[in-house]
PDB file with one MODEL, atoms N, CA, C and O in Angstrom:
MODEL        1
ATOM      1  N   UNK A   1       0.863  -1.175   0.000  1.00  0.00           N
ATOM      2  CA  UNK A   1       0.000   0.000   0.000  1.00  0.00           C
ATOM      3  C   UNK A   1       0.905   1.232   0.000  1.00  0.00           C
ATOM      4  O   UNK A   1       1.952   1.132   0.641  1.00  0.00           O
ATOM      5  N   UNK A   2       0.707   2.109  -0.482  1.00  0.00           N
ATOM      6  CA  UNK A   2       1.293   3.679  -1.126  1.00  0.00           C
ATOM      7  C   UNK A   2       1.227   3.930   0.397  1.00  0.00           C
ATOM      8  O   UNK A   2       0.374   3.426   1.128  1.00  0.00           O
ATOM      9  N   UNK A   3       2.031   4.606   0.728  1.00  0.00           N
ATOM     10  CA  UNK A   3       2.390   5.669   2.102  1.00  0.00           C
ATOM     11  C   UNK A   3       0.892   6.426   2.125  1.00  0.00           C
ATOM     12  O   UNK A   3      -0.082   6.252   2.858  1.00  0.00           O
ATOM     13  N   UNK A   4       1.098   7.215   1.161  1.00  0.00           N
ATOM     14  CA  UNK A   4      -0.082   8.319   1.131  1.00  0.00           C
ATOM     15  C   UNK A   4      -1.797   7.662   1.080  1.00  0.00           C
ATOM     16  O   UNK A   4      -2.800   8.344   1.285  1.00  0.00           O
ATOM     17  N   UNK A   5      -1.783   6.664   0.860  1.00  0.00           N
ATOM     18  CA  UNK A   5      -2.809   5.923   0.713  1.00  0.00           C
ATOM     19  C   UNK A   5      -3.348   5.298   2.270  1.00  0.00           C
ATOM     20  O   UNK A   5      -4.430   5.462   2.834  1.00  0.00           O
ATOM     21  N   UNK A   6      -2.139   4.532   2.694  1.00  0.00           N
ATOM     22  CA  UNK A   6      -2.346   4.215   3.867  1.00  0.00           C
ATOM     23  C   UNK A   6      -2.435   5.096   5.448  1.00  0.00           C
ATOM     24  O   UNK A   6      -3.079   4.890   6.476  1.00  0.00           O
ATOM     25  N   UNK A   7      -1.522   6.066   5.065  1.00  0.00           N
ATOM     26  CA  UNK A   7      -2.053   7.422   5.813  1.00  0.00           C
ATOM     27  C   UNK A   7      -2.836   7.952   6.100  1.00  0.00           C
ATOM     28  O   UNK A   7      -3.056   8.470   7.195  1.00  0.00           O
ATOM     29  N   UNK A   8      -4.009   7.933   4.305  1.00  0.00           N
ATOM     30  CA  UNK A   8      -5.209   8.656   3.985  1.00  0.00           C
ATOM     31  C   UNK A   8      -6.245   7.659   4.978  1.00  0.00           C
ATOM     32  O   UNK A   8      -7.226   8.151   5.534  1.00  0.00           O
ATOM     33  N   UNK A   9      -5.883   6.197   5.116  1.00  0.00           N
ATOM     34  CA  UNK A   9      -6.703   5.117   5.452  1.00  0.00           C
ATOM     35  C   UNK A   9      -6.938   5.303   7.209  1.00  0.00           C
ATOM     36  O   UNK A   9      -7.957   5.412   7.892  1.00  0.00           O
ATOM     37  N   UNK A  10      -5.830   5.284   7.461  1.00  0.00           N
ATOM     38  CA  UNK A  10      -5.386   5.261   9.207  1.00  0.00           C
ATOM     39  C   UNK A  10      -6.086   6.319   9.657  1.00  0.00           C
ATOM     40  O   UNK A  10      -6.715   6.209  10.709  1.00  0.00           O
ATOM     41  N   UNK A  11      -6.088   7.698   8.820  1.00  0.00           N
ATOM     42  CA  UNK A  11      -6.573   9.017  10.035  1.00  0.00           C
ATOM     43  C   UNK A  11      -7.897   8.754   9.437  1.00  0.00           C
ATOM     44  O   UNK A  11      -8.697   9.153  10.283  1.00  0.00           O
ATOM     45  N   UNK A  12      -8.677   8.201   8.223  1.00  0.00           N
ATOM     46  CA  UNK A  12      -9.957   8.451   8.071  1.00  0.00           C
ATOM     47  C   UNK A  12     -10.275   7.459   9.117  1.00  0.00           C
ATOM     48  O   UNK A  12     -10.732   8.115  10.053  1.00  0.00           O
ATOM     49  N   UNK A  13     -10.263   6.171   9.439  1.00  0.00           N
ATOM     50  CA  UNK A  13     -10.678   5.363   9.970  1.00  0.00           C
ATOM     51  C   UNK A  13     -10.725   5.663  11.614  1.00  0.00           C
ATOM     52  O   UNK A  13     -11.643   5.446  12.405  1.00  0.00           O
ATOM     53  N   UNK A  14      -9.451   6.217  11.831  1.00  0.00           N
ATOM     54  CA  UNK A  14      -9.423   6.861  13.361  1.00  0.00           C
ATOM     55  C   UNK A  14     -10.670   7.941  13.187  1.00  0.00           C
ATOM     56  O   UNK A  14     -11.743   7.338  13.210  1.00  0.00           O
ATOM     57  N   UNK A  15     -10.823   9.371  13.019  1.00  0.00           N
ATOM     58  CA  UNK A  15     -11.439  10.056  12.645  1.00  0.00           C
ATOM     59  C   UNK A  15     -12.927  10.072  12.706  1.00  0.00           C
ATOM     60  O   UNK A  15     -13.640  10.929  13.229  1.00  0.00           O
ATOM     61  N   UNK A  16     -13.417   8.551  11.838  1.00  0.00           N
ATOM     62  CA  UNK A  16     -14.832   8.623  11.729  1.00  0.00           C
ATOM     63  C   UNK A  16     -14.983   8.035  12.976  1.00  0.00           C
ATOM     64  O   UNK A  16     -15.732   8.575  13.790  1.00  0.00           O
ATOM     65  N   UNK A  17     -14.452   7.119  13.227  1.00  0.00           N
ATOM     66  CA  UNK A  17     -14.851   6.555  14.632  1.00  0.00           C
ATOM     67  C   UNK A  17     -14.482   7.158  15.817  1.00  0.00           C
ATOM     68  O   UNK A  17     -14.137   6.572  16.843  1.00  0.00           O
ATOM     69  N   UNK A  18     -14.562   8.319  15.646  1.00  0.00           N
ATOM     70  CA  UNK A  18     -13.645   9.610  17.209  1.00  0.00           C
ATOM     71  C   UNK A  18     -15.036  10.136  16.226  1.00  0.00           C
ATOM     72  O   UNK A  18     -15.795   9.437  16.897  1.00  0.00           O
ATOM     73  N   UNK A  19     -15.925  10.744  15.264  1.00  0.00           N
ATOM     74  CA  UNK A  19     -16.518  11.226  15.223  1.00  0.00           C
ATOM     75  C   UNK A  19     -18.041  10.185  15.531  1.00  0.00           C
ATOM     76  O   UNK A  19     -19.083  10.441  16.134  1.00  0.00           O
ATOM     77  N   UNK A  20     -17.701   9.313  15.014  1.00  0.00           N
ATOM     78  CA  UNK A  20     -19.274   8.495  15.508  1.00  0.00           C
ATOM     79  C   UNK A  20     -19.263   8.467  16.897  1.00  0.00           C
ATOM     80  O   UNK A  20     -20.337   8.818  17.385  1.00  0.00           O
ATOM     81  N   UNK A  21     -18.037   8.037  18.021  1.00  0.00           N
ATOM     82  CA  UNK A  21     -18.098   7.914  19.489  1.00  0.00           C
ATOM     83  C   UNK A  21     -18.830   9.295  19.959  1.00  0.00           C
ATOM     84  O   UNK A  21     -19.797   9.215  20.717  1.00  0.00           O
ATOM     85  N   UNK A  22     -18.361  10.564  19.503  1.00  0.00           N
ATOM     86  CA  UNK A  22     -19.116  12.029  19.558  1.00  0.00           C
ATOM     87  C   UNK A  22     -20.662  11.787  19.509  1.00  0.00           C
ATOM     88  O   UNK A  22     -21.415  11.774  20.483  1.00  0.00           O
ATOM     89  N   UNK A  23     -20.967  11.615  18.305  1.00  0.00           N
ATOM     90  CA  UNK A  23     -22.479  11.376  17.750  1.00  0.00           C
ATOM     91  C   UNK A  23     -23.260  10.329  19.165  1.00  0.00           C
ATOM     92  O   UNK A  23     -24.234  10.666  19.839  1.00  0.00           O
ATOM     93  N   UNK A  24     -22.547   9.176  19.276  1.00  0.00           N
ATOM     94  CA  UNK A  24     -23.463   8.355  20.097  1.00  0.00           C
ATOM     95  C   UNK A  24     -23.163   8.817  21.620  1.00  0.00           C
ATOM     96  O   UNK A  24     -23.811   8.415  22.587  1.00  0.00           O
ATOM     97  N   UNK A  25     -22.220   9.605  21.672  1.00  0.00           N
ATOM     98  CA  UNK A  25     -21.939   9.845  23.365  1.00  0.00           C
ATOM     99  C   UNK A  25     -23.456  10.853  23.500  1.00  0.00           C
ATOM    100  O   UNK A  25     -24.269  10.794  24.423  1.00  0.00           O
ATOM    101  N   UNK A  26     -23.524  11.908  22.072  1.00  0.00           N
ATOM    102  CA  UNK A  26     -24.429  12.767  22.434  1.00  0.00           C
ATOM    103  C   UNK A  26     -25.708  12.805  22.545  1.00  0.00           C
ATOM    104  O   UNK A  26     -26.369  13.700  23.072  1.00  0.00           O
ATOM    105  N   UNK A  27     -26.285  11.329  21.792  1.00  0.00           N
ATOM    106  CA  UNK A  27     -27.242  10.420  21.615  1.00  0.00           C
ATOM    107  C   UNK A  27     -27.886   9.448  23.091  1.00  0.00           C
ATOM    108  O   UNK A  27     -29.020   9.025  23.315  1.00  0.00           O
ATOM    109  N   UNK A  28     -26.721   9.358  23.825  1.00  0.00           N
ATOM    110  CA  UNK A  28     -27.037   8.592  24.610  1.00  0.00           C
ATOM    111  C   UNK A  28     -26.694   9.355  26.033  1.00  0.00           C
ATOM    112  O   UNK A  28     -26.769   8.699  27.073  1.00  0.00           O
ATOM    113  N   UNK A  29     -26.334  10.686  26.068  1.00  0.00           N
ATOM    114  CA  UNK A  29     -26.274  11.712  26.768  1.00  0.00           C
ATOM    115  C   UNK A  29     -25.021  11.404  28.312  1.00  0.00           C
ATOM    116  O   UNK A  29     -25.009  11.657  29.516  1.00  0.00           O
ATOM    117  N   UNK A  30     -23.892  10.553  27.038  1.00  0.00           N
ATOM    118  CA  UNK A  30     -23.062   9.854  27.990  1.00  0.00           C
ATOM    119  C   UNK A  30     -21.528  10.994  27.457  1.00  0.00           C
ATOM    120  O   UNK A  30     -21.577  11.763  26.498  1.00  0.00           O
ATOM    121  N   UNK A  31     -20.633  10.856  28.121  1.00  0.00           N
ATOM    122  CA  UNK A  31     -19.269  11.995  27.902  1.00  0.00           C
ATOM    123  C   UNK A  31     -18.487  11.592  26.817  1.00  0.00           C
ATOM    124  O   UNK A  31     -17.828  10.584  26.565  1.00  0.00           O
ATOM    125  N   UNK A  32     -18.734  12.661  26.230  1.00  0.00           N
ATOM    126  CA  UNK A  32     -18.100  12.801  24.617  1.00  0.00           C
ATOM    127  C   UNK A  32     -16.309  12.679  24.614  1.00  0.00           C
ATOM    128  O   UNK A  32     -15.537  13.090  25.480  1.00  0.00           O
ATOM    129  N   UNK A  33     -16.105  12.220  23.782  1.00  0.00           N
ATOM    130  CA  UNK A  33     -14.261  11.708  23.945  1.00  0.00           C
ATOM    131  C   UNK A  33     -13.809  13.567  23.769  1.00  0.00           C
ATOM    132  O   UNK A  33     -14.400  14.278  22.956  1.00  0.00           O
ATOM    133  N   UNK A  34     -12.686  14.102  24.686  1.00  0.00           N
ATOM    134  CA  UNK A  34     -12.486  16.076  23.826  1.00  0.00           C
ATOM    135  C   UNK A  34     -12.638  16.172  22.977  1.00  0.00           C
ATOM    136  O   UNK A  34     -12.836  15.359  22.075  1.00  0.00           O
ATOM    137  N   UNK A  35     -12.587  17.288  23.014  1.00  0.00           N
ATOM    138  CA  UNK A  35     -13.111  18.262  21.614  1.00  0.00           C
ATOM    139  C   UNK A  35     -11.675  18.461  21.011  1.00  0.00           C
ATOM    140  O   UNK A  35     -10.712  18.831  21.684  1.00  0.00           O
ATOM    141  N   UNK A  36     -11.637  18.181  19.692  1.00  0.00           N
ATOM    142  CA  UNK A  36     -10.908  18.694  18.795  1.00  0.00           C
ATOM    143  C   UNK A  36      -9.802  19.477  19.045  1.00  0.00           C
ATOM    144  O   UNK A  36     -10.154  20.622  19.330  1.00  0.00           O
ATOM    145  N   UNK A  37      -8.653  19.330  19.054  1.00  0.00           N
ATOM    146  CA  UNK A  37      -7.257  20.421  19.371  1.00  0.00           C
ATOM    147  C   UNK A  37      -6.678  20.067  18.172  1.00  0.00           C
ATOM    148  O   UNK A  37      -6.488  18.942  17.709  1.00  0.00           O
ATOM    149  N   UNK A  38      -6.248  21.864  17.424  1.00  0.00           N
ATOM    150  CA  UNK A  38      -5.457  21.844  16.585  1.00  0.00           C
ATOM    151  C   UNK A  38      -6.298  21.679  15.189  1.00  0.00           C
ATOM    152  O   UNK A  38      -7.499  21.547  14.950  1.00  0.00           O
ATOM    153  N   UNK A  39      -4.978  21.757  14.278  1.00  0.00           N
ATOM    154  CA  UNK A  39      -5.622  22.039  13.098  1.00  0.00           C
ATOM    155  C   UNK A  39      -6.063  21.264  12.649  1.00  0.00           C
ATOM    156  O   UNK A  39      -7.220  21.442  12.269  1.00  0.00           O
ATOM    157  N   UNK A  40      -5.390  19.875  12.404  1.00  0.00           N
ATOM    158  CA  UNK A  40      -5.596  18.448  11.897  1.00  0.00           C
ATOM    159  C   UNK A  40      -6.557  17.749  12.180  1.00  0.00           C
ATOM    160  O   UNK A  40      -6.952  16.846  11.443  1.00  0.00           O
ATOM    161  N   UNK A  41      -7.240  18.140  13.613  1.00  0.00           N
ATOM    162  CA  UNK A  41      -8.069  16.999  14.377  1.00  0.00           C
ATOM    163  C   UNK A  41      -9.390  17.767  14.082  1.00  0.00           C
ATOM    164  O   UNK A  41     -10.347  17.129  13.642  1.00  0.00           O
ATOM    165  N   UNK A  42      -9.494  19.131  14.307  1.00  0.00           N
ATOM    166  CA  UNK A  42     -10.263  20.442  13.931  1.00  0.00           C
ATOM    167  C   UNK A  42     -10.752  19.786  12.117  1.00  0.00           C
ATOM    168  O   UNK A  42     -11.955  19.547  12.015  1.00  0.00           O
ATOM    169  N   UNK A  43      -9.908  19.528  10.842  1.00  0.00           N
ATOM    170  CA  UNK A  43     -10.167  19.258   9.841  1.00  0.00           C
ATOM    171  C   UNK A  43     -10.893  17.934   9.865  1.00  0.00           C
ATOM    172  O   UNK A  43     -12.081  17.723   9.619  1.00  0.00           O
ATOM    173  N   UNK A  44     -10.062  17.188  10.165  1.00  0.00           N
ATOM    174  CA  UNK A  44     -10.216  15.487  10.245  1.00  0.00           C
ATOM    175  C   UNK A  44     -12.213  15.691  11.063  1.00  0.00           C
ATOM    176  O   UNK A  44     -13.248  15.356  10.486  1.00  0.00           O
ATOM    177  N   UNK A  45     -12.106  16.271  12.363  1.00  0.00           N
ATOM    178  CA  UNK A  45     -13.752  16.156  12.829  1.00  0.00           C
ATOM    179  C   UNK A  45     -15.023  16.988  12.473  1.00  0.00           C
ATOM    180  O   UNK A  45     -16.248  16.869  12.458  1.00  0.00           O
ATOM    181  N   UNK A  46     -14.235  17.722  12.248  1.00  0.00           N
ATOM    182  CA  UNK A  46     -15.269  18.932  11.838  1.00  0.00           C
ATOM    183  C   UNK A  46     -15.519  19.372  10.303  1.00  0.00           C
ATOM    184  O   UNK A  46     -16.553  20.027  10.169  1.00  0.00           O
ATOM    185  N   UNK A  47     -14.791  19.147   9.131  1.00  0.00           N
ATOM    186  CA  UNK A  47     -14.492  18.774   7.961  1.00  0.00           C
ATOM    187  C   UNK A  47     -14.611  17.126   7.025  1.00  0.00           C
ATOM    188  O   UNK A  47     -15.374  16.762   6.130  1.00  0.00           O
ATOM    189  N   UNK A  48     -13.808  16.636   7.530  1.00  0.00           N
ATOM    190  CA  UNK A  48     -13.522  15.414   6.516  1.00  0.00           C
ATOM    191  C   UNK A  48     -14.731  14.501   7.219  1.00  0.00           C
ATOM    192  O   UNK A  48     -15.674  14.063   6.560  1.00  0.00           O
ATOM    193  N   UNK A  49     -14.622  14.353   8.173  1.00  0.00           N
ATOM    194  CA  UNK A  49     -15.901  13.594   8.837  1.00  0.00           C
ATOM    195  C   UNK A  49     -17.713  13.707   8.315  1.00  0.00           C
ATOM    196  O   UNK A  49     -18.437  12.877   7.764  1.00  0.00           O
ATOM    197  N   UNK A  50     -17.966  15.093   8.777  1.00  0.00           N
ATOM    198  CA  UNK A  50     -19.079  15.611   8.288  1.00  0.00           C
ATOM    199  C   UNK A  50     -19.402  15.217   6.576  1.00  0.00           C
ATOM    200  O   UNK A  50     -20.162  14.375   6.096  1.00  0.00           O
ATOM    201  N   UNK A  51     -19.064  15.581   6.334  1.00  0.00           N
ATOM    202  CA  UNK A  51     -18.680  15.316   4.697  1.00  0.00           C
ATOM    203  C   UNK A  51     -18.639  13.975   3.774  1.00  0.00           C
ATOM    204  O   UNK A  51     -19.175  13.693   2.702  1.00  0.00           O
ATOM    205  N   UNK A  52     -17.626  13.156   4.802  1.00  0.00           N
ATOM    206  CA  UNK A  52     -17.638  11.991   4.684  1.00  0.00           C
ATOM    207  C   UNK A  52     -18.994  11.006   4.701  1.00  0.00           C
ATOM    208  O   UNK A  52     -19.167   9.935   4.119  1.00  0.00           O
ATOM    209  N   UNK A  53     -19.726  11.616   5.415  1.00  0.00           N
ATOM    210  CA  UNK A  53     -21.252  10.779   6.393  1.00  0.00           C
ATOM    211  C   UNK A  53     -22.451  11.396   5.149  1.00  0.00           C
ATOM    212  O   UNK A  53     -23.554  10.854   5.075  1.00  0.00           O
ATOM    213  N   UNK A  54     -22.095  12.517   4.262  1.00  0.00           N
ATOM    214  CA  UNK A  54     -23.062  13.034   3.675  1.00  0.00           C
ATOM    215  C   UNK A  54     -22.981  12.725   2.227  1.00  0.00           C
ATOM    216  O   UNK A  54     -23.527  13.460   1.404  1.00  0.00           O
ATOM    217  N   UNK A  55     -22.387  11.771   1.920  1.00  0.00           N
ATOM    218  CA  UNK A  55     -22.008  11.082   0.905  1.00  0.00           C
ATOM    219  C   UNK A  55     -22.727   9.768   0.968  1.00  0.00           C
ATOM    220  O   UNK A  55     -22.932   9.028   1.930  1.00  0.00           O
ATOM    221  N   UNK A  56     -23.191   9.616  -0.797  1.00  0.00           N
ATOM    222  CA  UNK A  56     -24.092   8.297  -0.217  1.00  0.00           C
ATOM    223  C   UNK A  56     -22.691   6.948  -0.604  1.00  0.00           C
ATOM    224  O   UNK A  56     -21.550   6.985  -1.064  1.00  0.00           O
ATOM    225  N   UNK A  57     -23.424   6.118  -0.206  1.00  0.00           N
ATOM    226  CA  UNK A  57     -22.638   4.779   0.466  1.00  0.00           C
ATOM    227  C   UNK A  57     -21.761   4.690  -1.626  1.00  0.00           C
ATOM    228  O   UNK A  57     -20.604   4.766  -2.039  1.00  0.00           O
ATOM    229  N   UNK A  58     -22.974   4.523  -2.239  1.00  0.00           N
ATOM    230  CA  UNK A  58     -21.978   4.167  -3.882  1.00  0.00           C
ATOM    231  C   UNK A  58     -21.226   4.844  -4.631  1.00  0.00           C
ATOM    232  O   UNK A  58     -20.521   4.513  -5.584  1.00  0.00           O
ATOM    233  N   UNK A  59     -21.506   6.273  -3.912  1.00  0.00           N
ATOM    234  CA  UNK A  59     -19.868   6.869  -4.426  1.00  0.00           C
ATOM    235  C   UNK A  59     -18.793   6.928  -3.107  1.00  0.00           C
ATOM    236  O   UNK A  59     -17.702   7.499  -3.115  1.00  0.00           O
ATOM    237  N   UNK A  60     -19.234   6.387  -2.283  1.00  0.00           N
ATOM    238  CA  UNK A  60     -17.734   6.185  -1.373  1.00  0.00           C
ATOM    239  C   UNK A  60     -17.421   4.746  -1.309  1.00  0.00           C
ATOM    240  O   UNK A  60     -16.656   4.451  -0.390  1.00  0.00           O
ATOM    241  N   UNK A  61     -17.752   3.950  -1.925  1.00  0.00           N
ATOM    242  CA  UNK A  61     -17.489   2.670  -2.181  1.00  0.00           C
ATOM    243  C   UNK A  61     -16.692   2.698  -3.798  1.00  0.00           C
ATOM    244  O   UNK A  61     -15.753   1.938  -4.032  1.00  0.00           O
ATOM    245  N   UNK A  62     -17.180   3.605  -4.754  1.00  0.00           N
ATOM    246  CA  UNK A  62     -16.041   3.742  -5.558  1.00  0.00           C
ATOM    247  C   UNK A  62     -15.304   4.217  -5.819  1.00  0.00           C
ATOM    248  O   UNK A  62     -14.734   4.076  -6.901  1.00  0.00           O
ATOM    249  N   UNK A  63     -14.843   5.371  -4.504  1.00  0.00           N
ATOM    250  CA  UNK A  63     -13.643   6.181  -3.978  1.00  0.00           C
ATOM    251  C   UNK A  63     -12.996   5.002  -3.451  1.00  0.00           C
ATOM    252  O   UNK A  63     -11.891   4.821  -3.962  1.00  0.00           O
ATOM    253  N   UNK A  64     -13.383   4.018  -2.464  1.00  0.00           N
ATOM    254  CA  UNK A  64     -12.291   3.469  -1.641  1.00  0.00           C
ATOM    255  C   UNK A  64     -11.764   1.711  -2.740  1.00  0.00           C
ATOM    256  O   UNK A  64     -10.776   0.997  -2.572  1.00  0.00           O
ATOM    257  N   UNK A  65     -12.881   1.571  -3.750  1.00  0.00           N
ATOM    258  CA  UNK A  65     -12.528   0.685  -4.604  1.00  0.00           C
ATOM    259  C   UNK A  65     -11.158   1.116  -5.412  1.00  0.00           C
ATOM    260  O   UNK A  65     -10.144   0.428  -5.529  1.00  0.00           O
ATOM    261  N   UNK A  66     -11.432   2.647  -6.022  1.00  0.00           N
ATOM    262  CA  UNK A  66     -10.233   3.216  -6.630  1.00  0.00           C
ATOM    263  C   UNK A  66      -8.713   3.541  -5.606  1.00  0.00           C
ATOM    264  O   UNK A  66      -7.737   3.849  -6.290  1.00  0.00           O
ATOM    265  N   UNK A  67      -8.543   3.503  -4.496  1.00  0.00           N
ATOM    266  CA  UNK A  67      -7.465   3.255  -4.168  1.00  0.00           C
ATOM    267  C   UNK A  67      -6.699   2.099  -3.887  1.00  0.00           C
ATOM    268  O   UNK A  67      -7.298   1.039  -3.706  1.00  0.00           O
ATOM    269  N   UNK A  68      -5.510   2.140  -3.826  1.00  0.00           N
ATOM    270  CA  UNK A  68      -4.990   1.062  -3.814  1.00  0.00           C
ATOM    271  C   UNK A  68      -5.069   0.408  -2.099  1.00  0.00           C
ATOM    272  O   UNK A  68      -4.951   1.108  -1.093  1.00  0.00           O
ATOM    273  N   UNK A  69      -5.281  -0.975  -2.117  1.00  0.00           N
ATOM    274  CA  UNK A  69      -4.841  -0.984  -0.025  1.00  0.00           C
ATOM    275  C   UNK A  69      -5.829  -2.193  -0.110  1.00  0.00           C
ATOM    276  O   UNK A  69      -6.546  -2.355  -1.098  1.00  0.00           O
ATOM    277  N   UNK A  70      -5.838  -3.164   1.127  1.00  0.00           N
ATOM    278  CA  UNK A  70      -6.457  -3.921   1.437  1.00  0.00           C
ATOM    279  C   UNK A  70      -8.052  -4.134   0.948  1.00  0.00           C
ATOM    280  O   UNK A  70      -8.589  -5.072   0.357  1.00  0.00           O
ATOM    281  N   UNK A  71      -8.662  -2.648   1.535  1.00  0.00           N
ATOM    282  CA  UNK A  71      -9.852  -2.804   1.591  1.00  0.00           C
ATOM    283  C   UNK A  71     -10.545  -3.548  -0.407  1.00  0.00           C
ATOM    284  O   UNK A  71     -11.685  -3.880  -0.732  1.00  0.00           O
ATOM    285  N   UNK A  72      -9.582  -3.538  -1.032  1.00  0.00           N
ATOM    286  CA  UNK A  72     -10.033  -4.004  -2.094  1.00  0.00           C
ATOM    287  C   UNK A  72     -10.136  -5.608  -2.587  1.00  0.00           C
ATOM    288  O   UNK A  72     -10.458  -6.194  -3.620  1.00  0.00           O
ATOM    289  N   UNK A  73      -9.605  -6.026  -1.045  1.00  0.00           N
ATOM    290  CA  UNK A  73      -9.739  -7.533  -1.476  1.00  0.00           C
ATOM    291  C   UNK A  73     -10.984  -7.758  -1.270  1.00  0.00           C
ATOM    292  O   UNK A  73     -11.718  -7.076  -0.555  1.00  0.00           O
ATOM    293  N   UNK A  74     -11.363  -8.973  -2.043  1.00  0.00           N
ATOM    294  CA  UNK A  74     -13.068  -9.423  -1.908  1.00  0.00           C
ATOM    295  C   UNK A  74     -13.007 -11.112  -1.395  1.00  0.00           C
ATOM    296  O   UNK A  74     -12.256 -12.039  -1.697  1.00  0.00           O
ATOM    297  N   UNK A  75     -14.016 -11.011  -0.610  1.00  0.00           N
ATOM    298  CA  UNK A  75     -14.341 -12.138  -0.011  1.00  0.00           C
ATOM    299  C   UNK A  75     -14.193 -13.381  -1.207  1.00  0.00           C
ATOM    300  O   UNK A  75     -14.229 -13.231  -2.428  1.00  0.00           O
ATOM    301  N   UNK A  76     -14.016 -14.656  -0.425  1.00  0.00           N
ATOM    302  CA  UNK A  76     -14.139 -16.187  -1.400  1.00  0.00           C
ATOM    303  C   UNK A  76     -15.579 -15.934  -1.444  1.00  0.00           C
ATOM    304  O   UNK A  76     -16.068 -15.005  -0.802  1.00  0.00           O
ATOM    305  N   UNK A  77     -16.531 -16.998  -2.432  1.00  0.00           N
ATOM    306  CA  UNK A  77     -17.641 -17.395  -2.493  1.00  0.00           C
ATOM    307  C   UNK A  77     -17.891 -18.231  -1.557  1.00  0.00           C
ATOM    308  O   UNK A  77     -17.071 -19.109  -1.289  1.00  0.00           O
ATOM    309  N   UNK A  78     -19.181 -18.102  -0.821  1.00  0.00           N
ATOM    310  CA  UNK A  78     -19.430 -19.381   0.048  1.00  0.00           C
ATOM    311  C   UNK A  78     -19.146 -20.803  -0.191  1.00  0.00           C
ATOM    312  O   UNK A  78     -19.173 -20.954  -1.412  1.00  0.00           O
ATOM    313  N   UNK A  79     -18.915 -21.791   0.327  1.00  0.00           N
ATOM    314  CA  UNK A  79     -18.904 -23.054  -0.211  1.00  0.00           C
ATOM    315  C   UNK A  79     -20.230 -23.399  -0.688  1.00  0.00           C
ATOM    316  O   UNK A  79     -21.077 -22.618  -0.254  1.00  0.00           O
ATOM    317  N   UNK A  80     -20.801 -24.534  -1.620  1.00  0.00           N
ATOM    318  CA  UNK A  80     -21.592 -24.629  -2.496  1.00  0.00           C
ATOM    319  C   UNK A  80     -22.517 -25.382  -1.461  1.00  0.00           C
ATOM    320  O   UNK A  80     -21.791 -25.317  -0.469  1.00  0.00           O
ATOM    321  N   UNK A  81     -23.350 -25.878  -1.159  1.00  0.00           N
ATOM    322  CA  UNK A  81     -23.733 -26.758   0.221  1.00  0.00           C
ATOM    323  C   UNK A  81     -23.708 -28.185  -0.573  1.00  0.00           C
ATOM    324  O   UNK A  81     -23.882 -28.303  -1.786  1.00  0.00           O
ATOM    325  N   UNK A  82     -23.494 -29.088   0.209  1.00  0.00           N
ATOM    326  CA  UNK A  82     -23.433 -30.518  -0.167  1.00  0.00           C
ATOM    327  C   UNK A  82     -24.679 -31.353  -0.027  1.00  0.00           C
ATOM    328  O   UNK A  82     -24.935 -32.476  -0.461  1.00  0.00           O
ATOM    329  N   UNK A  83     -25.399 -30.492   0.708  1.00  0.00           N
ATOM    330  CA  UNK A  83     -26.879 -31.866   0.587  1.00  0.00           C
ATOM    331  C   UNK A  83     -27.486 -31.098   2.242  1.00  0.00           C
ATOM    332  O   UNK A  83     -27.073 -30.152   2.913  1.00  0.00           O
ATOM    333  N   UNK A  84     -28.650 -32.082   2.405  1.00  0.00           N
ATOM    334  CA  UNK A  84     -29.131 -31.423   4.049  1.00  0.00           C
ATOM    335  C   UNK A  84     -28.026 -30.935   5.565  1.00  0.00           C
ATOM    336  O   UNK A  84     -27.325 -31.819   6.056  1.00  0.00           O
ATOM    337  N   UNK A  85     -28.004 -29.959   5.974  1.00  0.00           N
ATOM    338  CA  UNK A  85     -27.281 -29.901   7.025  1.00  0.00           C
ATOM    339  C   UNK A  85     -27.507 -31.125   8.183  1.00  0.00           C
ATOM    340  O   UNK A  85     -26.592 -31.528   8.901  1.00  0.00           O
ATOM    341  N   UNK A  86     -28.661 -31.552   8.221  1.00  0.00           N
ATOM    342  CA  UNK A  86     -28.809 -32.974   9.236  1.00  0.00           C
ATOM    343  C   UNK A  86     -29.086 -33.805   8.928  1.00  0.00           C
ATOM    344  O   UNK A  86     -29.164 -34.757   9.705  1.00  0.00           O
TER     345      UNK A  86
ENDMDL
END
């Protein structure tokens, strides 16, 4: 995986999930992880996050298809079944 790719992967993935823990802390009226310090974390929660969530699911599935990195491997096919389970 490309540096820049996997970089892009690590802070989105940190990020949305520091922004969903926000969402459900505030949902469930339980203590929100801090608030945002700095510029990066300020972009990453308040920017790339928001944004991210307002996107529907099939064009961010062929944003993360078009990069290079794990997430592009695809599952085997189930096995075929052989006859009754009992």
């Amino acid at each position: 995986m490309s540096s820049f790719f996997g970089w892009l992967r690590n802070n989105s993935e940190h990020y949305l999930l520091v922004a969903a823990h926000h969402k459900l802390a505030q949902k469930q009226g339980a203590p929100a992880p801090r608030p945002p310090k700095g510029a990066k974390e300020i972009f990453w929660l308040k920017v790339f996050a928001p944004t991210y969530n307002l996107l529907p699911w099939s064009l961010r599935s062929k944003i993360m298809k078009a990069m290079p990195g794990s997430h592009r491997k695809t599952w085997a096919p189930p096995p075929r079944p052989q006859g009754p389970a009992v």
